[in-house]
Structure formats: structure tokens, C-alpha cells
C-alpha positions in Angstrom: 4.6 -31.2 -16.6 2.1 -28.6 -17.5 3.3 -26.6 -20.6 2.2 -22.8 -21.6 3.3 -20.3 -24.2 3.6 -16.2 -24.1 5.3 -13.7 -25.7 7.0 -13.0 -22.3 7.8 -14.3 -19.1 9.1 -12.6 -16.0 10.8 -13.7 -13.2 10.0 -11.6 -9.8 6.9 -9.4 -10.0 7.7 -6.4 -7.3 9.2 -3.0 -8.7 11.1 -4.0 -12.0 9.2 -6.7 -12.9 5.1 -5.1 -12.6 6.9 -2.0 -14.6 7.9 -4.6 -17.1 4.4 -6.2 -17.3 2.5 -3.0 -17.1 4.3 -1.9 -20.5 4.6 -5.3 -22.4 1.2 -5.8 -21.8 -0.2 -2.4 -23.2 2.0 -3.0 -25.9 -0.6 -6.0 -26.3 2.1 -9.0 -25.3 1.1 -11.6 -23.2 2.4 -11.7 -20.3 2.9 -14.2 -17.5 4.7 -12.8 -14.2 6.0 -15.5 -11.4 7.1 -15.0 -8.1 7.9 -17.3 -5.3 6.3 -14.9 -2.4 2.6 -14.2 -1.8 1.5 -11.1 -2.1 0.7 -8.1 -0.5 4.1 -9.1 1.7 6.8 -6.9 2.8 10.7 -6.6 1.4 13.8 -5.3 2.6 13.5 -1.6 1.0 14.2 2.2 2.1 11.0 3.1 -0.1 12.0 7.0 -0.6 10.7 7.7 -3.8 12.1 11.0 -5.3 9.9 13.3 -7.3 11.3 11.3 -10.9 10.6 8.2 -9.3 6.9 9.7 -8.6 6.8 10.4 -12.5 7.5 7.1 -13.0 5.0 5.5 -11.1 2.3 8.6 -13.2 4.1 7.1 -16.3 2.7 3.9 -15.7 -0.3 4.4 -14.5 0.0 3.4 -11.0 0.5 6.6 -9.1 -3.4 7.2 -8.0 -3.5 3.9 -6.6 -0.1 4.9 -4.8 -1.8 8.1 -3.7 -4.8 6.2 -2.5 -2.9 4.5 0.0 -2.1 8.3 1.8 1.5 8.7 2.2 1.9 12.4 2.9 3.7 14.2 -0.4 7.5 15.0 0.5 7.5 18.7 -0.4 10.9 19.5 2.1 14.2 17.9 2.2 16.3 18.4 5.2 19.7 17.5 5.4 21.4 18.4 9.0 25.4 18.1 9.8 28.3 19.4 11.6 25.5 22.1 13.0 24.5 23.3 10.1 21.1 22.4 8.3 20.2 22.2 4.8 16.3 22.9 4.0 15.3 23.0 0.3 11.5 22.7 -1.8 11.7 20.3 -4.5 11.7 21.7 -7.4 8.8 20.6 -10.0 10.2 18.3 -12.5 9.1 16.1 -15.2 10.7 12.5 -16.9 13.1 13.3 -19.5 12.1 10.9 -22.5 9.5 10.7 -24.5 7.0 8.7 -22.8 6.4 11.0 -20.2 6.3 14.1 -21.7 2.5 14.5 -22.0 2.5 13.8 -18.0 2.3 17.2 -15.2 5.3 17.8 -13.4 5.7 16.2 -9.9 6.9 18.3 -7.0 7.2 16.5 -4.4 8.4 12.8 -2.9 6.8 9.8 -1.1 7.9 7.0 1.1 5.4 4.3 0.8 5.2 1.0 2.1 6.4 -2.0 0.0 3.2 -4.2 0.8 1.3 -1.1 -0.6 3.5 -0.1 -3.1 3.9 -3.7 -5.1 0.3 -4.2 -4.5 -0.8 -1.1 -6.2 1.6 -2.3 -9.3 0.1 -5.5 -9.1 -3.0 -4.3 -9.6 -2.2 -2.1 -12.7 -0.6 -5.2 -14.1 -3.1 -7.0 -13.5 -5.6 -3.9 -15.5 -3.3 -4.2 -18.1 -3.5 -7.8 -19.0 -0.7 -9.5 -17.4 -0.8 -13.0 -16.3 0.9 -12.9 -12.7 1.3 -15.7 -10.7 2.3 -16.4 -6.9 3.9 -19.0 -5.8 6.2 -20.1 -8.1 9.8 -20.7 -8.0 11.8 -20.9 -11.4 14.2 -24.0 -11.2 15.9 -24.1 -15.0 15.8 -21.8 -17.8 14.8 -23.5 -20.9 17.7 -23.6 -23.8 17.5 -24.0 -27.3 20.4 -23.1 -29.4 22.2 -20.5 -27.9 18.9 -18.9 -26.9 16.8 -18.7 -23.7 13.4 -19.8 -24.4 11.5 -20.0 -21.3 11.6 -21.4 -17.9 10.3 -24.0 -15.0 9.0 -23.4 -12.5 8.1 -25.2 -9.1 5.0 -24.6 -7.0 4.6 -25.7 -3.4 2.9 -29.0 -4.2 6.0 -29.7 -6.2 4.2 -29.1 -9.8 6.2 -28.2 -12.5 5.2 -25.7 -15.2 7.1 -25.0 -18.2 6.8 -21.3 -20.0 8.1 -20.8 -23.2 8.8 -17.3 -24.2 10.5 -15.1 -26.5 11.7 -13.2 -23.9 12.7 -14.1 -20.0 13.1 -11.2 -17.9 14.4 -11.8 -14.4 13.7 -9.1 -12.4 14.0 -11.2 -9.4 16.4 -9.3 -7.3 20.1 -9.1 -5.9 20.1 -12.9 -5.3 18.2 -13.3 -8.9 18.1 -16.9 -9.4 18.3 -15.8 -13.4 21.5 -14.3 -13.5 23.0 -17.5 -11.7 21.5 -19.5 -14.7 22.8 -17.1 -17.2 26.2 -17.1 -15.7 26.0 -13.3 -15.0 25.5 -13.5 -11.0 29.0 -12.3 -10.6 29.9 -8.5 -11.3 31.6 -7.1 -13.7 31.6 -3.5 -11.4 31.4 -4.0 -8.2 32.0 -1.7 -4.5 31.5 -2.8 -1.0 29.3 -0.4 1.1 30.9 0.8 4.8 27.3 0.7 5.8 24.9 -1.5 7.5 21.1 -0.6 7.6 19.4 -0.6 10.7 15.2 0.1 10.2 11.9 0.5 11.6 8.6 2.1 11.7 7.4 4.7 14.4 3.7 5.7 14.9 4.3 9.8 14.0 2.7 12.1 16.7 5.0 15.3 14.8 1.8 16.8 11.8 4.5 19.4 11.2 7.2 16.9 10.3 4.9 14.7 8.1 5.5 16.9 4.7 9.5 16.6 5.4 12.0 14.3 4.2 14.6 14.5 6.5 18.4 13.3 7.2 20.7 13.6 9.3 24.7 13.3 10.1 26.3 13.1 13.1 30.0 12.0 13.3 29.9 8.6 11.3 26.5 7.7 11.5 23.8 8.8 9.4 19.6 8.8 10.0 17.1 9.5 8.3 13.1 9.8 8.9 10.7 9.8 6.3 7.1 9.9 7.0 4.8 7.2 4.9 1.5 5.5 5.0 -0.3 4.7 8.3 0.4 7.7 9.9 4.1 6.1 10.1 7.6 7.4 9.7 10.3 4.9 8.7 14.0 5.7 10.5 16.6 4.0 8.7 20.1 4.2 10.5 23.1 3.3 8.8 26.1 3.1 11.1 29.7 1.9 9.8 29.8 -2.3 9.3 32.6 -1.9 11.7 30.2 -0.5 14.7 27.3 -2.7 13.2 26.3 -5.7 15.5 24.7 -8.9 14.0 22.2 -11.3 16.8 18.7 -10.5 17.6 19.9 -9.8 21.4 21.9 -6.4 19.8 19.4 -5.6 17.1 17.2 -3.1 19.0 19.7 -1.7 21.6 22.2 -0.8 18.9 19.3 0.8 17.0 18.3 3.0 19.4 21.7 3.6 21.1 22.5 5.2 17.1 19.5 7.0 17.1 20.4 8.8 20.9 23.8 9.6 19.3 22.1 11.5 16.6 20.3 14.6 18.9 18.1 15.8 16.1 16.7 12.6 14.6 16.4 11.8 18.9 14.4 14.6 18.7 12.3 14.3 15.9 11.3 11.0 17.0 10.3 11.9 21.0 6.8 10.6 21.8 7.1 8.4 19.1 6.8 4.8 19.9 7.9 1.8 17.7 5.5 -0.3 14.9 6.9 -3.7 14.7 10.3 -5.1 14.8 13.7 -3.7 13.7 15.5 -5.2 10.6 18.8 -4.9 9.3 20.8 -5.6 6.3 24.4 -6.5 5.9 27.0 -6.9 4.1 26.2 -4.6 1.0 27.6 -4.5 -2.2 27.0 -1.9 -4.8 27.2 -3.8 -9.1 26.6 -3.9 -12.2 26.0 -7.1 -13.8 25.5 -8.2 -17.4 22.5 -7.4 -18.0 21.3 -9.3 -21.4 21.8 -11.9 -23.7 20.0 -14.1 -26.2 16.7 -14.2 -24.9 17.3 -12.8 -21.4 17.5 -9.7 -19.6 18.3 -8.4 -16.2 16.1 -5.1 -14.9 16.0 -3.6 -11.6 18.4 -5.2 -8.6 18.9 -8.5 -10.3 21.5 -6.2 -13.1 22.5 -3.4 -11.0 22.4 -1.9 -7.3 23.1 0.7 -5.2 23.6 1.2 -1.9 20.3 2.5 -0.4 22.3 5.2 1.1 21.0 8.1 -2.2 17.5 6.0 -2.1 17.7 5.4 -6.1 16.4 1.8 -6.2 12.7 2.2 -7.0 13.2 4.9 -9.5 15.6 2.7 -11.8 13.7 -0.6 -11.0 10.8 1.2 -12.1 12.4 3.1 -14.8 14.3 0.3 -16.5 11.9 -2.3 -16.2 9.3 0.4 -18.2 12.3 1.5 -20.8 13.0 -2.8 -21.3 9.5 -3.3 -22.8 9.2 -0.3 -24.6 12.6 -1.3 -26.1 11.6 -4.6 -27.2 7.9 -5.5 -27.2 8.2 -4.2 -31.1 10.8 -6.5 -32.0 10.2 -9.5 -29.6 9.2 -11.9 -33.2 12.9 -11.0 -34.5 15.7 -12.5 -32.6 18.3 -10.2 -33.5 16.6 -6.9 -33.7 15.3 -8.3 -30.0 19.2 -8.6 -29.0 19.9 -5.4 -30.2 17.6 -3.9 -28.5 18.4 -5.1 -25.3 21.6 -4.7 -25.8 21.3 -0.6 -26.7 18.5 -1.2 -23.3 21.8 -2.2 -21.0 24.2 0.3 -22.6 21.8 2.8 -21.7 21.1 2.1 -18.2 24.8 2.1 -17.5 25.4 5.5 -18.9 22.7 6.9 -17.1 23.3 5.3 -13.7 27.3 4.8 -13.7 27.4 8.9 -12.0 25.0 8.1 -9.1 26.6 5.0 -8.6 29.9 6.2 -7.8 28.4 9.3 -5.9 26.8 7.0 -4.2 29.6 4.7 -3.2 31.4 7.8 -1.8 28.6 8.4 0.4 28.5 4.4 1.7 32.0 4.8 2.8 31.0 4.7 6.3 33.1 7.5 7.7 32.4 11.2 9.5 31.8 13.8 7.0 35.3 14.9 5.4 35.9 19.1 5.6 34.9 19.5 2.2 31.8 18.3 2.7 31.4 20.4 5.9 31.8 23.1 4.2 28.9 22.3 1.5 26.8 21.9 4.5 28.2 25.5 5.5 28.0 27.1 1.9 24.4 25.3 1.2 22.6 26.5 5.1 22.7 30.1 3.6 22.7 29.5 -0.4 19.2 28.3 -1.3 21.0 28.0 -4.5 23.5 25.5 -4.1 21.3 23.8 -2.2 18.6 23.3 -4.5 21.3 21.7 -6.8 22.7 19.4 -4.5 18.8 17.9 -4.2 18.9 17.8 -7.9 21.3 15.0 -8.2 19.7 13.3 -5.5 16.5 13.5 -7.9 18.8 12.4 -10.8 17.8 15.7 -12.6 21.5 16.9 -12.0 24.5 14.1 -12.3 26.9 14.3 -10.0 30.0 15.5 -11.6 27.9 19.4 -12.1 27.0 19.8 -9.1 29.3 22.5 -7.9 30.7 25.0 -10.5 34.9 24.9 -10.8 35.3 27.8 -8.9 33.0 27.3 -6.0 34.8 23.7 -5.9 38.0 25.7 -5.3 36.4 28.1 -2.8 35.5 25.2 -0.5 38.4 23.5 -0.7 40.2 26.5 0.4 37.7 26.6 2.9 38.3 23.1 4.0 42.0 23.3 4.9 41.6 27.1 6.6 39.1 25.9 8.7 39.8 22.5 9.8 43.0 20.8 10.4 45.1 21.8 7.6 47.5 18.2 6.8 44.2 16.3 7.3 41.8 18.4 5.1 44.6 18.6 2.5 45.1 14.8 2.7 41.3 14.6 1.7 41.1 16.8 -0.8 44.0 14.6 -2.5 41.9 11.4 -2.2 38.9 13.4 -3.5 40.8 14.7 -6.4 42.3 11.5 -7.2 38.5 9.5 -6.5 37.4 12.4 -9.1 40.0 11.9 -11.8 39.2 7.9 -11.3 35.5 8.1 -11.7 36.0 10.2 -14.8 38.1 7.9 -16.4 35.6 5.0 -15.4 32.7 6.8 -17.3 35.2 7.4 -20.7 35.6 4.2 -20.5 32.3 2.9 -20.2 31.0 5.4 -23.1 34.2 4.5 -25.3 34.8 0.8 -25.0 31.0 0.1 -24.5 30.1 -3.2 -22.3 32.1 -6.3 -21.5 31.6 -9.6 -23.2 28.6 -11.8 -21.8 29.9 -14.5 -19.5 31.5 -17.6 -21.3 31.2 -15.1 -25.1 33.8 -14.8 -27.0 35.8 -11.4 -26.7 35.9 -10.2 -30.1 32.0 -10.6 -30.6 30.5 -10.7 -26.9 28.6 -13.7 -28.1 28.6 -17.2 -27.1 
């Protein structure tokens, strides 16, 4: 068994992990990144990446090899329902800590490719002085103690490699083989999506389209098209799991029967004709997951995940993979200081994403829009206004819970039970208040009593 040292190794080099390696390595770590694919290769993904998840591609130094692959920049987002459409300009805006002050402001999205996009992080990885490595599936996790101190690895011949490390990130997705080993694969927050994904690329013949991100809601189905590299536009539809179909024989028809039911996204894609196969995802859950311990730590979908229904993915894979090594590349020699660290890393990525998550398991419910938010669609089609706020949570510059001031809230529930059927609307606005007042006492919570104990750690100290 071959045997090598670093000051790091991580588990899964796509989105979370390359952000990792980018910053651990110009912190002057070494690095060594594994994966069991070969790249460039595709992944399951929605790719939408909003103008702060732009900035944090600039942050680390990968957005002009993004650029150069010539995704057209997202300036307009559209958002069409109950006959009413929503059109709104993003709004310049910048990353809001300290390592991206010094960067411009970004005003506009991108949907990019995943082959491109985890290339072009690769690659800046690879500038940076990471080791990364194809090939290689992690087996064990090396123990010493009560620390994690590397791992094996297996490549296709069957040769084992042992890392040791002072740190073993496994950014190696929702099925992340690390958080099984850690015995944190099970969630300690968890919500099951009402939504299936149903995907696939057209060849664009629209140029007026290609500067517009756009989705759109019709009964309870919801499609989107985003236009991306290779003169394509990706059209993810997302019916309810209960009209979702699984068999490769009901794949494409239901896809395209969903699309027909939706008259504007029908439209937008008319002369269009398909690039490749349609894939789909099922069964969805939206968690968080321990995401550290002695020695180990969980970015990007291997800790937390969200329904791809808000597209927030790629920003806090990104993100929190960047934020993890600048939290502890200067303490990686001191174990404790190292657990603090990530520690305060995982406290803060709950804070910041808990909002968005429960926003966005509202929105994965998988039914027709309620009358309240009808009449946001109303309200927002002549109120550039309170449109251009409701894009501003989407972009995560806004959290949820201000979006609408108190009285306009009021106004539009008024709104909702004069002008739709009144027991109904007034039955929804109950659930909505009551989802409110349980999602606020979620996030006092999760600021007051912090996180829970690590699995198998004893309650009173969280550790093992």
C-alpha cells in the first residue's frame, strides 16, 4: 500500500471541493484532491448561477475561464404565472465578506455546463498547486484517537493509497461516502421535496431570449429555460412526484407533454429541437447534516442541500468550500483551534442558509400557486419595486423573511381572499401564517441553542 502525506486531503473535486483546493492551496497547503469520476464529465445539476454565485467564482479566480467557455450573461429574470409576468434587471451586487470586497460588482447570471464549469475549477486548482487525482474511490477513513487522519483510497486496478492529513474534507456529494464513515449521513434537518426534475438541453434558435433567465408557472407545474454554453438552453421541468413517471419508455413523453401544458415555455422553445437525452431526478430531500468533527468536515451537498427549485447549490458549494479553507488553513498544525474553527465554519453556514432553505422547501411543495402568491405575481407585474426585491432573495442579497414589508403582507392577503375563493384563500393564509411562525422559531432556535451533538458525542460536550 502506497503511503503519502499533505496538509489536506479532499474527497470529491467538483464545486465544493476545487473551491476548497483553490484556497488551501494559495494559503500554501498541500493539497491532494480525489475523485472517483474522470474528468471533464457531466453531473446531475440545474447550473443557474446567480450574480453572488458569479462573485464567487471572481473570488476565486475562476470566472474568466468560466467566461471563456461563452455562456451568455443573464441580465433579465422572468418569472410568468396565473397571467401575469414578472420582468426584473439584476441589480449589481458584490460578496458581502471580506475576501471579496476588492472584487467589481457582478450584474448579471450564467447557466453554464457542469463539464465546463468543474473543468474550469480544475484548472485553477490545478494553477494554484493542488494535487488532484481521478480515479480514486475512498474506502476507510484513517483513525487515530478520536481524530480523522487521512484516508484510502482504491483505484481501478485495485491499488490502494493511503493519505494522511490534518484535515479530510469530503465534499463528495449527497451520497458522500464521508459522512457515512463519520456517522453523519443521516440528517439532523431534513424536508422531502413535492418535486421531481425532468431536464434537457435545446439547440436555441431565440438571440432575443439568450440574455434572459426565465420561469414559468402554470397550475402545478413549474419550467424554467436558461440559456448556457453552446448556443444551448437548458429546460428543467419539475412536475409534482405524484404526476412524475419513473421508466425510460415515459421519460421523454412526460417531458414534453409538461412542457405543452406550460404555453409560454411551449413557446419559447418552438423551433427548438432537443441536444441529447432527457434526465431526471427523484425522490429529493432537502438537509442539513453534521457538518464537522475531529479532523473532518462536510462542504457543499455532502453537509447540506436544497431543492434545486431556488437554484442555490453552486453558490454555497462554492461559497463554503472557499469560507472552509480560509477558516482553517491558519490553524490546520493545532488540533483544537482547527476544531473550533470548523466548528464556528458549520455554525455559520447554517445561519446563513437555514432562511433559503425553508423558502425553498415552500416552493418544492409541488402544488399550484396559493392566492397569496397570485397576488405577488399581480402586485410585482406593475411594481418594479417589489419585484426587484423578490429577485433579491433569490440572489441571497435579501433573506426571505424581508421580503415584503408588514403592511404590503397584509394588503395581499386581503387581496387573496377578496379575489379568490374566500374559505380556501383564508385556509392558506392560516397555513402560511402558522409555516411563518414555525420557521421563525426554527431559526431562534438554531441561533440560541447552536448545533446538535456530533453523531455517537456525548450531549453535554458534542464530543465523542
Amino acid at each position: 500500500m502506497r503511503s503519502e502525506a499533505a496538509d489536506v486531503v479532499i474527497v470529491g473535486t467538483r464545486c465544493a471541493g476545487t473551491a476548497a483546493a483553490i484556497q488551501f492551496a494559495r494559503a500554501g497547503k498541500h493539497v491532494i484532491g480525489v475523485d472517483s469520476g474522470r474528468f471533464p464529465s457531466d453531473t446531475l445539476s440545474t447550473h443557474l448561477l446567480w450574480p453572488t454565485a458569479v462573485a464567487e467564482l471572481d473570488a476565486l479566480g475562476a470566472l474568466p475561464r468560466v467566461l471563456a467557455l461563452g455562456a451568455p450573461r443573464l441580465r433579465t429574470a422572468l418569472a410568468g404565472g396565473a397571467g401575469y409576468v414578472v420582468r426584473t434587471e439584476f441589480a449589481p451586487v458584490r460578496g458581502t465578506d471580506h475576501p471579496l470586497a476588492d472584487h467589481p460588482l457582478v450584474d448579471h447570471a450564467l447557466c453554464v455546463r457542469r463539464s465546463g464549469l468543474d473543468a474550469a475549477l480544475r484548472d485553477t486548482a490545478l494553477d494554484a498547486g493542488a494535487d488532484l487525482r481521478e480515479g480514486l474511490r475512498v474506502t476507510e477513513l484513517i483513525h487515530e484517537r478520536d481524530r480523522v487522519v487521512g484516508v484510502r483510497c482504491r483505484d481501478r486496478s485495485g491499488a490502494v493509497t493511503q493519505v494522511r492529513a490534518n484535515l479530510v474534507v469530503g465534499a463528495d456529494g449527497r451520497h458522500s461516502t464521508v459522512a457515512r464513515l463519520v456517522g453523519a449521513h443521516d440528517p439532523y434537518r431534513e424536508s422531502a421535496s413535492g418535486r421531481a426534475c425532468y431536464f434537457a438541453y435545446w439547440h436555441d434558435v431565440h438571440p432575443s431570449w439568450r440574455g434572459i433567465a426565465a420561469q414559468w408557472r402554470t397550475g402545478d407545474l413549474l419550467g424554467t429555460a436558461f440559456p448556457c454554453d453552446g448556443g444551448l438552453v437548458l429546460c428543467l421541468i419539475q412536475p409534482p412526484v405524484g404526476r412524475a413517471e419513473r421508466g425510460p419508455h415515459r421519460t421523454e413523453p412526460l417531458y414534453r407533454q409538461f412542457i405543452a401544458e406550460i404555453p409560454e415555455l411551449a413557446e419559447r422553445l418552438r423551433g427548438c429541437t432537443p441536444a441529447g437525452r432527457v434526465r431526471t431526478a427523484f425522490d429529493l430531500a432537502s438537509y442539513f447534516r453534521r457538518s464537522s468533527g475531529p479532523g473532518w468536515a462536510l462542504p457543499g451537498d455532502a453537509g447540506h442541500f436544497k431543492d434545486p427549485i431556488t437554484a442555490q447549490g453552486i453558490r454555497d458549494a462554492l461559497r463554503y468550500g472557499r469560507l472552509l479553507a480560509h477558516a482553517a488553513a491558519p490553524v490546520l498544525d493545532d488540533e483544537h483551534a482547527l476544531d473550533g474553527a470548523l466548528h464556528m465554519w458549520e455554525r455559520r453556514r447554517e445561519l446563513d442558509c437555514l432562511p433559503i432553505y425553508q423558502w425553498t422547501n415552500r416552493l418544492a411543495r409541488g402544488e399550484a400557486m396559493t392566492p397569496l402568491e397570485v397576488e405577488l405575481y399581480r402586485a410585482a407585474d406593475t411594481d418594479p419595486a417589489l419585484a426587484a426585491r423578490v429577485l433579491e432573495v433569490m440572489t441571497r442579497v435579501r433573506p426571505p423573511e424581508r421580503m415584503l414589508p408588514l403592511r404590503l403582507s397584509a394588503t395581499l392577503a386581503a387581496r387573496a381572499v377578496r379575489h379568490h375563493a374566500p374559505i380556501p384563500a383564508a385556509q392558506n393564509l392560516v397555513r402560511e401564517l402558522r409555516d411563518t411562525a414555525t420557521e421563525h422559531h426554527q431559526r431562534v432556535r438554531a441561533r440560541r441553542d447552536g448545533l446538535p451533538p456530533l453523531p455517537g458525542a456525548h450531549p453535554a460536550t458534542g464530543h465523542a
